[in-house]
GUVEX-146613 format. One record per atom (N, C-alpha, C): residue number from 1; residue in one letter; chain; atom name; x, y, z. Coordinates in steps of 0.1 Angstrom, whole numbers. Example, Ala and Ser with C-alpha at 12.3 -4.5 7.8 and 13.67 -1.06 7.14 Angstrom:
<nodes>
+-----+---+---+----+-------+-------+-------+
:   k : r : c :  a :    xx :    yy :    zz :
+-----+---+---+----+-------+-------+-------+
:   1 : a : A :  N :   132 :   -57 :    78 :
:   1 : a : A : CA :   123 :   -45 :    78 :
:   1 : a : A :  C :   132 :   -33 :    78 :
:   2 : s : A :  N :   128 :   -22 :    71 :
:   2 : s : A : CA :   137 :   -11 :    71 :
:   2 : s : A :  C :   129 :     0 :    79 :
+-----+---+---+----+-------+-------+-------+
</nodes>
This chain:
<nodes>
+-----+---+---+----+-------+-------+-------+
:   k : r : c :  a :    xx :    yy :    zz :
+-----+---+---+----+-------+-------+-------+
:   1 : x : A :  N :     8 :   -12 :     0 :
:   1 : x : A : CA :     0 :     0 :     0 :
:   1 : x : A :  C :     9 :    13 :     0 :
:   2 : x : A :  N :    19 :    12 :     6 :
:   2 : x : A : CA :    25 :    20 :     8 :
:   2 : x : A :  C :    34 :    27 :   -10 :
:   3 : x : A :  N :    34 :    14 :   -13 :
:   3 : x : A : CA :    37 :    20 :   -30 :
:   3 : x : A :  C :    31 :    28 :   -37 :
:   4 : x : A :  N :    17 :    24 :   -38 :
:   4 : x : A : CA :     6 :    32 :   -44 :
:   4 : x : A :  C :     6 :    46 :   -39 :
:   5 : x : A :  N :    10 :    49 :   -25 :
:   5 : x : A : CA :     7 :    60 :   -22 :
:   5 : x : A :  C :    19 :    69 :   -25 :
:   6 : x : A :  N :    35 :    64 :   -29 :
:   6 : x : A : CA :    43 :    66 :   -31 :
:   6 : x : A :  C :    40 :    73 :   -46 :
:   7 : x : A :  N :    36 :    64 :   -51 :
:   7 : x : A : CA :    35 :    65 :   -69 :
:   7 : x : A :  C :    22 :    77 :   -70 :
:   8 : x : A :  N :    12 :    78 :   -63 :
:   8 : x : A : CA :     3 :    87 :   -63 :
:   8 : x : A :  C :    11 :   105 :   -57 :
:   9 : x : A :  N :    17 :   105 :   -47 :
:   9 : x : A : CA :    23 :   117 :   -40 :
:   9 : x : A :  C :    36 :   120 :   -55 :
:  10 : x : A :  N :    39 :   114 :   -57 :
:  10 : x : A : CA :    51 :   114 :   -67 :
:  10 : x : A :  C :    41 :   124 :   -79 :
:  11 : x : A :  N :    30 :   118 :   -84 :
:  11 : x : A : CA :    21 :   125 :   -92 :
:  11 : x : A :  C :    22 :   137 :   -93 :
:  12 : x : A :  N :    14 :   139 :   -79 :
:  12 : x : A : CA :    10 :   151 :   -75 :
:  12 : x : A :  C :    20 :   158 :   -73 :
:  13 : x : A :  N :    33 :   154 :   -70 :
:  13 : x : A : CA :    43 :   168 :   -67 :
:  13 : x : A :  C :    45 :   168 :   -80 :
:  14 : x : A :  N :    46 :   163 :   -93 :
:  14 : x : A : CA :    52 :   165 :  -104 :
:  14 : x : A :  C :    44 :   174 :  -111 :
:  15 : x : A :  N :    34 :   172 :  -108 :
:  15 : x : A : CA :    20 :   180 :  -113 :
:  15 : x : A :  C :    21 :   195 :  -110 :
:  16 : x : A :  N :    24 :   195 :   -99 :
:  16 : x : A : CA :    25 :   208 :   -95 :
:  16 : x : A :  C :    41 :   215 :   -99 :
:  17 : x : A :  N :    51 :   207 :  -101 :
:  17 : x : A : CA :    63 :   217 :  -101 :
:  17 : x : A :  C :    61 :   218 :  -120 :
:  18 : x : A :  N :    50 :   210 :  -124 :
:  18 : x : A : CA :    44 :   212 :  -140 :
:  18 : x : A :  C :    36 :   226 :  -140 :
:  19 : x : A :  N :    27 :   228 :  -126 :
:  19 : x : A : CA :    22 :   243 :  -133 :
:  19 : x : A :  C :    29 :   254 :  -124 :
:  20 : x : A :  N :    38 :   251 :  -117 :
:  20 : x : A : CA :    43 :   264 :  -113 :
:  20 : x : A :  C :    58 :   267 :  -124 :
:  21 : x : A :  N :    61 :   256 :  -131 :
:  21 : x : A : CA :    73 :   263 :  -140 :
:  21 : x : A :  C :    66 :   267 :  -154 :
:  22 : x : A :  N :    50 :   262 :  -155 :
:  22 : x : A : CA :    43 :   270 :  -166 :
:  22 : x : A :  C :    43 :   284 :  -165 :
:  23 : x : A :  N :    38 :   284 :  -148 :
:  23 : x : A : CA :    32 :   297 :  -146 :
:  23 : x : A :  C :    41 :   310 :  -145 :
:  24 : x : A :  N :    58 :   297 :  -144 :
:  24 : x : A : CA :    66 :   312 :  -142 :
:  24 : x : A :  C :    73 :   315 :  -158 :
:  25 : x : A :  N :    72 :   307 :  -164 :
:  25 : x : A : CA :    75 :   307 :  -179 :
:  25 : x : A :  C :    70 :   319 :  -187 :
:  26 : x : A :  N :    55 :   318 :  -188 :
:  26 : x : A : CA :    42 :   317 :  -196 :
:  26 : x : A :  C :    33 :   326 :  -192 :
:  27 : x : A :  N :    30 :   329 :  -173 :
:  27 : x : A : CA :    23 :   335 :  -173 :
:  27 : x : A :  C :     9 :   328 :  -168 :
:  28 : x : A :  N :    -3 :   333 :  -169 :
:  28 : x : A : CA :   -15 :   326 :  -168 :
:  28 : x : A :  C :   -21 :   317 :  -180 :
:  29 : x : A :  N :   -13 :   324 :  -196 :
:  29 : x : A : CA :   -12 :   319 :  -208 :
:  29 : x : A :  C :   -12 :   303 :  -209 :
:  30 : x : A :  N :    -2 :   301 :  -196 :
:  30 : x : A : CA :     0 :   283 :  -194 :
:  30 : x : A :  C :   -18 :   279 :  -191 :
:  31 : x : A :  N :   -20 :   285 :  -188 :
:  31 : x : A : CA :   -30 :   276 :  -182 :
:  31 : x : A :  C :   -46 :   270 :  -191 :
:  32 : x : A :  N :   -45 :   274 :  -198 :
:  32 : x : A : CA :   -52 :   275 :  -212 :
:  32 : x : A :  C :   -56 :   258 :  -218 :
:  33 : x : A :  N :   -45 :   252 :  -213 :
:  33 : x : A : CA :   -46 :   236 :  -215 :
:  33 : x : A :  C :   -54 :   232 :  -207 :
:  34 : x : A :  N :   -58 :   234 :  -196 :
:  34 : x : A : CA :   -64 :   233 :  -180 :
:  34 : x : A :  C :   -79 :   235 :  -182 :
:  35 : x : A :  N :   -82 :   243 :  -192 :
:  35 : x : A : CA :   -97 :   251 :  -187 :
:  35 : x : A :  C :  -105 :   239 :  -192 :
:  36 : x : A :  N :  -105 :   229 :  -207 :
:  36 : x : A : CA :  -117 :   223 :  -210 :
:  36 : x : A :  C :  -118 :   209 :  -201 :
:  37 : x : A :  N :  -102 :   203 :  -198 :
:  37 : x : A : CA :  -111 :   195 :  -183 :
:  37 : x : A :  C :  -113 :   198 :  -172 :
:  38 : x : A :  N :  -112 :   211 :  -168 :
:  38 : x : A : CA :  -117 :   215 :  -156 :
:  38 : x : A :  C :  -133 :   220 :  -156 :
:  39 : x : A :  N :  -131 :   220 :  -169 :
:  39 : x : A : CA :  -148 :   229 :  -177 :
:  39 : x : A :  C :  -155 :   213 :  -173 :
:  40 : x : A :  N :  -151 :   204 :  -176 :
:  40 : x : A : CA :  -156 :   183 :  -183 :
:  40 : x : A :  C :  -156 :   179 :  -164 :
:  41 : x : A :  N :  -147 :   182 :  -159 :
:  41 : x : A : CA :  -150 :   178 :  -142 :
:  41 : x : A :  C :  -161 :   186 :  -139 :
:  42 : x : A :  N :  -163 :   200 :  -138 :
:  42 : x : A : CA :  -170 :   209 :  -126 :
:  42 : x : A :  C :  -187 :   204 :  -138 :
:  43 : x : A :  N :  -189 :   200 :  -148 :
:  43 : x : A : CA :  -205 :   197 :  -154 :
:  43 : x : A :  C :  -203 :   182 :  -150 :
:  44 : x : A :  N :  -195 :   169 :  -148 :
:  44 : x : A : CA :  -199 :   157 :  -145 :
:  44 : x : A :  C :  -199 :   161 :  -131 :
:  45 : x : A :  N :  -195 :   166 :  -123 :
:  45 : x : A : CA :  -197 :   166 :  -111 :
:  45 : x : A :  C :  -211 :   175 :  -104 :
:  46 : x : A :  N :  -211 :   185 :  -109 :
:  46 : x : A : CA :  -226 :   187 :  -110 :
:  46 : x : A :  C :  -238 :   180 :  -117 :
:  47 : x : A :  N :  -242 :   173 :  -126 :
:  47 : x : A : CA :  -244 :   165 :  -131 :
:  47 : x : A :  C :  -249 :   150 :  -123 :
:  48 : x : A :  N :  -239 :   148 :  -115 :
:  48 : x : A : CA :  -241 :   140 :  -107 :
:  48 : x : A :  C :  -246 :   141 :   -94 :
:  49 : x : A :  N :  -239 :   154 :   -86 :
:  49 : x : A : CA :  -245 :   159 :   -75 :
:  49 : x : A :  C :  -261 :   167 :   -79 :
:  50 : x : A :  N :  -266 :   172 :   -90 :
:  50 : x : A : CA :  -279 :   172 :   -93 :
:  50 : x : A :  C :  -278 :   165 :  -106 :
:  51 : x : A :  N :  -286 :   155 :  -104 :
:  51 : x : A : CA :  -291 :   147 :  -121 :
:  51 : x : A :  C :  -304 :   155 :  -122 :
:  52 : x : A :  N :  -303 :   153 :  -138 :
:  52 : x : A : CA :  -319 :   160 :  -140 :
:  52 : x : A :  C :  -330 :   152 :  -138 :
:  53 : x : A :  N :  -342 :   157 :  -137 :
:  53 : x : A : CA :  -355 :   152 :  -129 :
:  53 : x : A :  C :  -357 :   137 :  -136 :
:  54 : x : A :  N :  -356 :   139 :  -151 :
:  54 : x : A : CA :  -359 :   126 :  -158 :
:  54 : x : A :  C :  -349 :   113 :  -156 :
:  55 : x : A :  N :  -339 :   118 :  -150 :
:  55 : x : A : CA :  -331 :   105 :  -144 :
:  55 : x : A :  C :  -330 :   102 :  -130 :
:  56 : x : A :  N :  -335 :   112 :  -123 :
:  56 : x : A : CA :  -332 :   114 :  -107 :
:  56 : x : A :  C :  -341 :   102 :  -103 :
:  57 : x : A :  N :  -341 :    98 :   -93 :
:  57 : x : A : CA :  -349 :    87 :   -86 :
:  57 : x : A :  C :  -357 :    94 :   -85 :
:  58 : x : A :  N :  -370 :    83 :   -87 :
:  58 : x : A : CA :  -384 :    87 :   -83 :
:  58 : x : A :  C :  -390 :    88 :   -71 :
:  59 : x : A :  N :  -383 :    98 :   -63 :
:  59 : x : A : CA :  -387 :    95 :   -45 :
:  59 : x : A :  C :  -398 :   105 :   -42 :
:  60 : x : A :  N :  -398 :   122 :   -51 :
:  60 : x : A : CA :  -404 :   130 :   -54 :
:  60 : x : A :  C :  -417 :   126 :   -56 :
:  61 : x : A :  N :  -416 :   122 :   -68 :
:  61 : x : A : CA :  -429 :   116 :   -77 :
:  61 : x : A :  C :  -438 :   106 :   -68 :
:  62 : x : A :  N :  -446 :   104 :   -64 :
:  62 : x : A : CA :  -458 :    90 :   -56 :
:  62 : x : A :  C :  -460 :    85 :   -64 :
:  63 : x : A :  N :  -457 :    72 :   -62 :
:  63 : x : A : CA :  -460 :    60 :   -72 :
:  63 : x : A :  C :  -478 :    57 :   -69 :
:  64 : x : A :  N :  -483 :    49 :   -83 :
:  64 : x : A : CA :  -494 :    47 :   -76 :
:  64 : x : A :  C :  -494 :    34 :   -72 :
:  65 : x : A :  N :  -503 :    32 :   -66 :
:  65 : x : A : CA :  -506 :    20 :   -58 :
:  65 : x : A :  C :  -514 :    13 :   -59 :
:  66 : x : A :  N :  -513 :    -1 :   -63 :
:  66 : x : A : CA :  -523 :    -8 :   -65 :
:  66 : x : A :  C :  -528 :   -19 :   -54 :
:  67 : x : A :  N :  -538 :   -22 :   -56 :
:  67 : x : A : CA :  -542 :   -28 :   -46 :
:  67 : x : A :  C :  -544 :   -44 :   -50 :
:  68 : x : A :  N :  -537 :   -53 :   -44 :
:  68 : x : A : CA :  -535 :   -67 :   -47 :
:  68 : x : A :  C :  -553 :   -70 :   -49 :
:  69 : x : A :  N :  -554 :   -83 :   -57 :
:  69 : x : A : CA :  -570 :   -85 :   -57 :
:  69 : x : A :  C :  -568 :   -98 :   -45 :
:  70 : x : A :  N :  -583 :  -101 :   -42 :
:  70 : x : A : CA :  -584 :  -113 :   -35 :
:  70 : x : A :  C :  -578 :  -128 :   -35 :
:  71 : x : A :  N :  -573 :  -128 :   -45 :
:  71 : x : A : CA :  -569 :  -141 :   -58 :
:  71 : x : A :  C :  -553 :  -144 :   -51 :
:  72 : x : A :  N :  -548 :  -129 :   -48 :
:  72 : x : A : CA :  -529 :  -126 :   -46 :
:  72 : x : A :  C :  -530 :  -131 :   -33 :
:  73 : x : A :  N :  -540 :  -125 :   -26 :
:  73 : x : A : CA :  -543 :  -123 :    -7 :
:  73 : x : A :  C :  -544 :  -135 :    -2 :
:  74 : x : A :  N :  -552 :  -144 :   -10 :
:  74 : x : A : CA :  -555 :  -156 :    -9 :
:  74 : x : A :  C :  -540 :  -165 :   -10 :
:  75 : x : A :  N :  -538 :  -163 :   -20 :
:  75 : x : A : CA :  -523 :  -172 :   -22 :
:  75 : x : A :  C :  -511 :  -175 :   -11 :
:  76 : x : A :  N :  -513 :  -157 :    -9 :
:  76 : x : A : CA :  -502 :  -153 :     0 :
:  76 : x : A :  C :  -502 :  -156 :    13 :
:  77 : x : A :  N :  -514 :  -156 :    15 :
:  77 : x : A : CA :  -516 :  -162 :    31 :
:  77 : x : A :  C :  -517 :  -177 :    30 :
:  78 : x : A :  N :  -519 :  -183 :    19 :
:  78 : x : A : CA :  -517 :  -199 :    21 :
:  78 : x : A :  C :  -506 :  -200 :    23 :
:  79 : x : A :  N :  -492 :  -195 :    15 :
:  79 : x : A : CA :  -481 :  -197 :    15 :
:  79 : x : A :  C :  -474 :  -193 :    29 :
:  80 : x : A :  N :  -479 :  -182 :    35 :
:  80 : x : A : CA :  -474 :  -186 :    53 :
:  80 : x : A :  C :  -477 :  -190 :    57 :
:  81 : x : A :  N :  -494 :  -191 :    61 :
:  81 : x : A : CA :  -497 :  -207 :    71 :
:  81 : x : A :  C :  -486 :  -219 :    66 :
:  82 : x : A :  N :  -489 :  -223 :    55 :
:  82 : x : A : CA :  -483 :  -241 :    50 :
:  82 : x : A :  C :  -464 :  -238 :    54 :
:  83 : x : A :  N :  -458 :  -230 :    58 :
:  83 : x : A : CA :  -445 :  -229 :    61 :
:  83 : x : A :  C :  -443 :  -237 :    77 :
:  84 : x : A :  N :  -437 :  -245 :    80 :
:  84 : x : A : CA :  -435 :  -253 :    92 :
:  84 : x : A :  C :  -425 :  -242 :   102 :
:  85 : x : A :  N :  -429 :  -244 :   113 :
:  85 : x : A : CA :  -426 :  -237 :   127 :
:  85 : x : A :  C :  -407 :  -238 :   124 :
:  86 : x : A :  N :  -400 :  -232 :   124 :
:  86 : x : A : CA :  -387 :  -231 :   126 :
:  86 : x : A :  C :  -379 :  -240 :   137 :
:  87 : x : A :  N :  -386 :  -240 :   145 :
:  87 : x : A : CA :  -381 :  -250 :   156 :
:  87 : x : A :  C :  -385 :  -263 :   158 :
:  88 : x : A :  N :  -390 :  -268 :   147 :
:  88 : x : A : CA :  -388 :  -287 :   150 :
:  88 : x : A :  C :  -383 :  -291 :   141 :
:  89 : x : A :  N :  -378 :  -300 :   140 :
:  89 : x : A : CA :  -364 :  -306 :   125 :
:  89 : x : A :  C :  -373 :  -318 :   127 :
:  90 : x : A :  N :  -369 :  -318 :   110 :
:  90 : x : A : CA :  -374 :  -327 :    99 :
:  90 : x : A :  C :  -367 :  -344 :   103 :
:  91 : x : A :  N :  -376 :  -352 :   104 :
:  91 : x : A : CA :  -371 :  -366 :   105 :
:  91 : x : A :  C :  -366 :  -374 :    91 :
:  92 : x : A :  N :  -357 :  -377 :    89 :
:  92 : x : A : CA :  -349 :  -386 :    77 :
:  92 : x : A :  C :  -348 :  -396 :    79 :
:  93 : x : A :  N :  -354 :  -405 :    66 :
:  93 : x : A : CA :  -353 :  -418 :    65 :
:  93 : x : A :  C :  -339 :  -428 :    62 :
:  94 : x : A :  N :  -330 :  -415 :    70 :
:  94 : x : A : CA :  -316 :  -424 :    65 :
:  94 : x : A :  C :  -311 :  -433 :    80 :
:  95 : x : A :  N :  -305 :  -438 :    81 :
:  95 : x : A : CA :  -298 :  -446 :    93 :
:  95 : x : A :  C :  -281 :  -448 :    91 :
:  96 : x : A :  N :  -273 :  -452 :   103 :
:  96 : x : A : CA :  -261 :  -453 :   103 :
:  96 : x : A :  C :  -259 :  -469 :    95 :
:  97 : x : A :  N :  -253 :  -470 :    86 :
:  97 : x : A : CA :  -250 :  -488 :    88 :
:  97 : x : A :  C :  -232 :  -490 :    96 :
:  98 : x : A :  N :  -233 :  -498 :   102 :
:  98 : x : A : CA :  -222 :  -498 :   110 :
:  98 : x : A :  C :  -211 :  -506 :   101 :
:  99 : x : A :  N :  -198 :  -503 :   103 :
:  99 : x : A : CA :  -185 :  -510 :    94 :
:  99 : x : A :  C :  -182 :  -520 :   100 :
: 100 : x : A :  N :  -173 :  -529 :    93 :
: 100 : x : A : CA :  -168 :  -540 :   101 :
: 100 : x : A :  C :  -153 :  -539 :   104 :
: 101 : x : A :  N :  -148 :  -527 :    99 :
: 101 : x : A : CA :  -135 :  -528 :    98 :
: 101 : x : A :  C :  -130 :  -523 :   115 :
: 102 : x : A :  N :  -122 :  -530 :   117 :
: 102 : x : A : CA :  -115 :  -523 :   134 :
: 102 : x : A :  C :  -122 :  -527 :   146 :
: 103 : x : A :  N :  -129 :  -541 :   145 :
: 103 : x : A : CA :  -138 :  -543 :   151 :
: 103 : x : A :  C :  -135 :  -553 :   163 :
: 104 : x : A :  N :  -124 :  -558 :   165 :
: 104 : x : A : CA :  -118 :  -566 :   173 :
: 104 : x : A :  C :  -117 :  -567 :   185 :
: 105 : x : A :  N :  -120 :  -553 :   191 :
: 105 : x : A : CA :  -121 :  -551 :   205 :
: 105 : x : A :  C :  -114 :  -544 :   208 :
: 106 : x : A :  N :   -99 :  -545 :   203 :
: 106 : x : A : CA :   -84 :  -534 :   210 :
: 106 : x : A :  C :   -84 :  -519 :   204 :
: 107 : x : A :  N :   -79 :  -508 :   206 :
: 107 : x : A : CA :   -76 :  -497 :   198 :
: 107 : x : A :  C :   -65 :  -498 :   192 :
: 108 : x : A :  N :   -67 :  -497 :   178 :
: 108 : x : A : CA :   -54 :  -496 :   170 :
: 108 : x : A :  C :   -51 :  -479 :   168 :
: 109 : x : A :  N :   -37 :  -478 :   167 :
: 109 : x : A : CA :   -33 :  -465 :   163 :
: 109 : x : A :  C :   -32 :  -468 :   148 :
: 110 : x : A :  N :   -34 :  -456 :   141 :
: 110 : x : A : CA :   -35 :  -453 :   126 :
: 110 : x : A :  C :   -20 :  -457 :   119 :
: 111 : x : A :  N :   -22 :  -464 :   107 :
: 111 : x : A : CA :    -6 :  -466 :   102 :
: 111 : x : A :  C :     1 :  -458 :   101 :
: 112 : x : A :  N :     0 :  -444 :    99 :
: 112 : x : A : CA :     6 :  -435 :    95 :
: 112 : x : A :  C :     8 :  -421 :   102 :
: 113 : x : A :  N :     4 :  -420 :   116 :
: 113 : x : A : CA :     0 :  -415 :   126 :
: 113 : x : A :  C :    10 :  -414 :   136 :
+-----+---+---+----+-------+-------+-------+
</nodes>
C-alpha cells in the first residue's frame, strides 16, 4: 500500500512543479490547457451531485398503488400458514450402517499417525 501511495504523492508533486514552471514561464497563458477539463469535471460533477429530474430517482414523484385482488391475498396467506414452525427438525429416512472394519475389540493406532 505504501507504494501506491508513493507512486500517487510522486504525481502530485510533479503536477505541480508542471504548473508552477508553466506559470513562471508563460504566465496565466500556461494555463489555457487546464480550462476544457476543468470545464468536463465541474458539469460531470454537478451533473451528478444534481441529475436531471428525468433521471433522478423517483422518491419525489408517488407512485401509484395498487391494490392486490383477493386471488394474490389468498395465495399469500396460504403460503405462510403451509410454512413449518422453525423449531422442529425434519425426521430422515436415513440410518447409520455400522463397518466391520477395526472391530476386534483393541484400539489400533493409525498406520501412519
Amino acid at each position: 500500500m505504501k507504494r501506491h501511495a508513493l507512486i500517487f504523492w510522486s504525481a502530485i508533486l510533479l503536477a505541480v512543479f508542471g504548473l508552477v514552471s508553466g506559470l513562471a514561464a508563460e504566465g496565466l497563458y500556461s494555463l489555457r490547457g487546464f480550462v476544457i477539463p476543468v470545464l468536463l469535471f465541474l458539469v460531470l460533477y454537478l451533473l451528478y451531485k444534481f441529475p436531471p429530474r428525468r433521471y433522478a430517482a423517483s422518491g419525489r414523484r408517488s407512485r401509484i398503488k395498487v391494490k392486490p385482488s383477493q386471488k394474490t391475498m389468498a395465495k399469500v396467506a396460504g403460503t405462510r400458514k403451509s410454512q413449518p414452525p422453525a423449531g422442529k427438525r425434519k425426521t430422515y429416512p436415513f440410518r447409520v450402517i455400522e463397518g466391520s472394519k477395526g472391530k476386534n475389540g483393541e484400539e489400533q493406532l493409525p498406520k501412519y499417525h
